[in-house]
N, C-alpha and C positions, 0 to 999 in steps of 0.2 A: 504494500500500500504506500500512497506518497502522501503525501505534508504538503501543500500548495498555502502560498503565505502571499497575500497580495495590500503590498502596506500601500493605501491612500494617503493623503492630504489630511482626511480627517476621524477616516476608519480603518484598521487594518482587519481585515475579512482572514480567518484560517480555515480549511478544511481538509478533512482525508479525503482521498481521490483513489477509485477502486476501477479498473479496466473504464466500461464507460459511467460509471456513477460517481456521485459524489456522497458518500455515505454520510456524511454530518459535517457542519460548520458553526465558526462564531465569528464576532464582532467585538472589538475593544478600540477603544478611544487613539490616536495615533500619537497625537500630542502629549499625552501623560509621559513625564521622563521615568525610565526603568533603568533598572543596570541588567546585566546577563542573567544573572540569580533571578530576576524578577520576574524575565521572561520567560526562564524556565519552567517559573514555579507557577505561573500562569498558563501555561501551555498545558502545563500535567493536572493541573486542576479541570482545565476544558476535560482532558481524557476520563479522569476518574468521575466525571459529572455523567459521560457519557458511556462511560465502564467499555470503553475500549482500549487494549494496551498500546501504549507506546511503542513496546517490543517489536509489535504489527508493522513500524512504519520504515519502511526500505531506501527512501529517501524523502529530499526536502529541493520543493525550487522555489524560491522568490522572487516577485518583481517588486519593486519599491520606487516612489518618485517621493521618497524620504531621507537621503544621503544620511544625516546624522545619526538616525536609529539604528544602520545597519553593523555597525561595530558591537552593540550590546547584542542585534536581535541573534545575530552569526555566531557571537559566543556563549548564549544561553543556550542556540539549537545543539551545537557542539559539546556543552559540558552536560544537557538534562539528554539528550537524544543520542548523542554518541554519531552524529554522521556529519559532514561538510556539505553545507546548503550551497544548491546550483544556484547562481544568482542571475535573473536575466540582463546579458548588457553584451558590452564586444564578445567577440568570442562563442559567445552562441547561436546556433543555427536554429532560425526563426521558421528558413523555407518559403520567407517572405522578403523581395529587393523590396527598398527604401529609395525610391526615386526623387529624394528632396533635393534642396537646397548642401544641409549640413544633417545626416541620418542620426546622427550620435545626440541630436536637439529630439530626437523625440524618445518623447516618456515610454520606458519599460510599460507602461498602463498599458498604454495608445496602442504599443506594438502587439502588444497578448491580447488586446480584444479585435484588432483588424486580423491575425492569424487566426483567431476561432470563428470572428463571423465568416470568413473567406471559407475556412476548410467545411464548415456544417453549411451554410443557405448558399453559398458558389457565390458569385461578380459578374457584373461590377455591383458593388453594394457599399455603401454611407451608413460609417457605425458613430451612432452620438452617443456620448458617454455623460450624463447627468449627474455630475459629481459637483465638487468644490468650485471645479472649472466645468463648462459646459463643453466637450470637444468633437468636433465633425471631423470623421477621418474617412478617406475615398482612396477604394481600393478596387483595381480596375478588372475586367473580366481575365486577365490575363493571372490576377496575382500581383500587381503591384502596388505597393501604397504609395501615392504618388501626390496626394494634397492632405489637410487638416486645416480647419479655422478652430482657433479659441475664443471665447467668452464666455464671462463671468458668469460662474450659477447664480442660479435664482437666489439664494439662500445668502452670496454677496448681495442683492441685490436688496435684500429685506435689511440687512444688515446695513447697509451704507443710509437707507433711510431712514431708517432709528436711530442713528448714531450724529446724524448731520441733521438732523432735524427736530429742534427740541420738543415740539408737539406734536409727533407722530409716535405712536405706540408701536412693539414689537407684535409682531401680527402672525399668526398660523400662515402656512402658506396650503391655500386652497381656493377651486375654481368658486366665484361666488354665483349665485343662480342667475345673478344676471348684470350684466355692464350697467345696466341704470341703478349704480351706486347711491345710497341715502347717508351713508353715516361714514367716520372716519376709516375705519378699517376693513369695511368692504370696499371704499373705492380706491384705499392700497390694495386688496386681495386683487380688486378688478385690474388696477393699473399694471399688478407684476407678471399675472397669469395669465392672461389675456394679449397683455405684450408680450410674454414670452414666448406663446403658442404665433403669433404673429412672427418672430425672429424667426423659431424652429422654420415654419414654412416657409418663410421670404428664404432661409441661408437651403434649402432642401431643392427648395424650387430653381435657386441659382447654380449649384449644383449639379442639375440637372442639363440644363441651360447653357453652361460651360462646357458640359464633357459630351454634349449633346447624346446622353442615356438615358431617353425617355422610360426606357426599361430599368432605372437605378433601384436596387433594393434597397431599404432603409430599416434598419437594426437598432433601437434602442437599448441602454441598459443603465444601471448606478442608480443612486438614492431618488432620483425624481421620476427616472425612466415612467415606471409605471401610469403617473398622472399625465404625463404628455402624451405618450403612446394612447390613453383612454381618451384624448381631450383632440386628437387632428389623426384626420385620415392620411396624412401623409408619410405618418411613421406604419410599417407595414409589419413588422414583428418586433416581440418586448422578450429579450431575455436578460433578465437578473442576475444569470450565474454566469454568464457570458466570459467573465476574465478566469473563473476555476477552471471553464472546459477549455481555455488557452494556456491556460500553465501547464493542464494537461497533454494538449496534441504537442506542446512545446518540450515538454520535458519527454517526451516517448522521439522527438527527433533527434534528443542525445545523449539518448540510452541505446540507442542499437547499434 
């Protein structure tokens, strides 16, 4: 069994990874500083919560767009787990070219969720990732990743106007039933969700427009994935686990 470790911005997701399944996962805060002890002893709490042994676990790969944590997280896997974590970055074989600018600019994230939606729904397909950052990544029918836009998630976007704005309240972030706003915090709910679903299509549709692939599949996934995918017909499939089953098809390309 494998150990799939995908540290976020603002979640780090673990789970066991079994041929094609994912047998069980968690979630713990990314930010919280730990030392190696801590992560160990964190990891092994997940197991015994879920009375699966450690013993079971054959390896460990991680992608991380967290530079600083990965000094602790590598020596807790090493001193509680006993194995050396495959880390994604040079040196490993993705099976996916990176037709940028500068390749080594894009987030370990980026790269494990354009190799799983490519290898499970085919291309050309546009995987958004609904995280901290909002990212569109377009990956062509051939297998190349060859474009990405960023911007701010939503969740900056609630943030920047609570924080800048002394009479505006911290607000849920949810579609309100309707743009004809009455009171303060529906007509932020209105302005952020309703603008935001307005971005998702305007950047989908140009997209489109540019690579001229009226045929482009569109993959959502990350903390908001779900309410966008429910809220525009433009996004065409919502997977969740999306970056697990890319650590997976990723770590099975360098292991054989």
């Amino acid at each position: 069994m494998i150990l799939g470790i995908d540290v976020g911005n603002t979640t780090t997701e673990i789970a066991v990874l079994h041929e094609k399944e994912i047998l069980c996962s968690w979630r713990f805060i990314t930010k919280t500083p730990r030392t190696s002890d801590e992560y160990g002893v964190l990891i092994q709490s997940f197991f015994q919560n879920a009375r699966v042994s450690l013993n079971k676990i054959d390896s460990v790969i991680i992608a991380s767009v967290v530079p600083n944590i990965m000094y602790s997280l590598s020596n807790g896997i090493r001193k509680f787990i006993g194995l050396e974590p495959m880390i994604i970055g040079p040196g490993i074989k993705t099976g996916m070219p990176i037709n940028t600018a500068d390749p080594a600019e894009i987030g370990a994230d980026r790269v494990v969720d354009a190799v799983a939606a490519y290898s499970i729904y085919g291309g050309p397909i546009l995987v958004i990732d609904f995280g901290t950052a909002t990212t569109y990544d377009y990956v062509t029918a051939e297998g190349i990743f060859t474009a990405g836009v960023t911007a701010p998630g939503i969740q900056i976007s609630v943030d920047a106007l609570w924080k800048n704005a002394a009479k505006l309240p911290n607000i849920e972030i949810k579609k309100p039933d309707s743009i004809l706003a009455k009171d303060t915090v529906t007509s932020m709910q209105a302005g952020l969700v309703y603008g935001y679903i307005g971005q998702v299509e305007y950047i989908i549709k140009q997209f489109k427009k540019e690579t001229g692939r009226e045929d482009l599949k569109v993959v959502a996934t990350g903390g908001y994935g779900r309410l966008f995918y429910q809220e525009t017909e433009s996004i065409g499939i919502y997977d969740p686990q999306l970056s697990l089953k890319g650590l997976k098809i990723i770590h099975d390309k360098n292991r054989k």
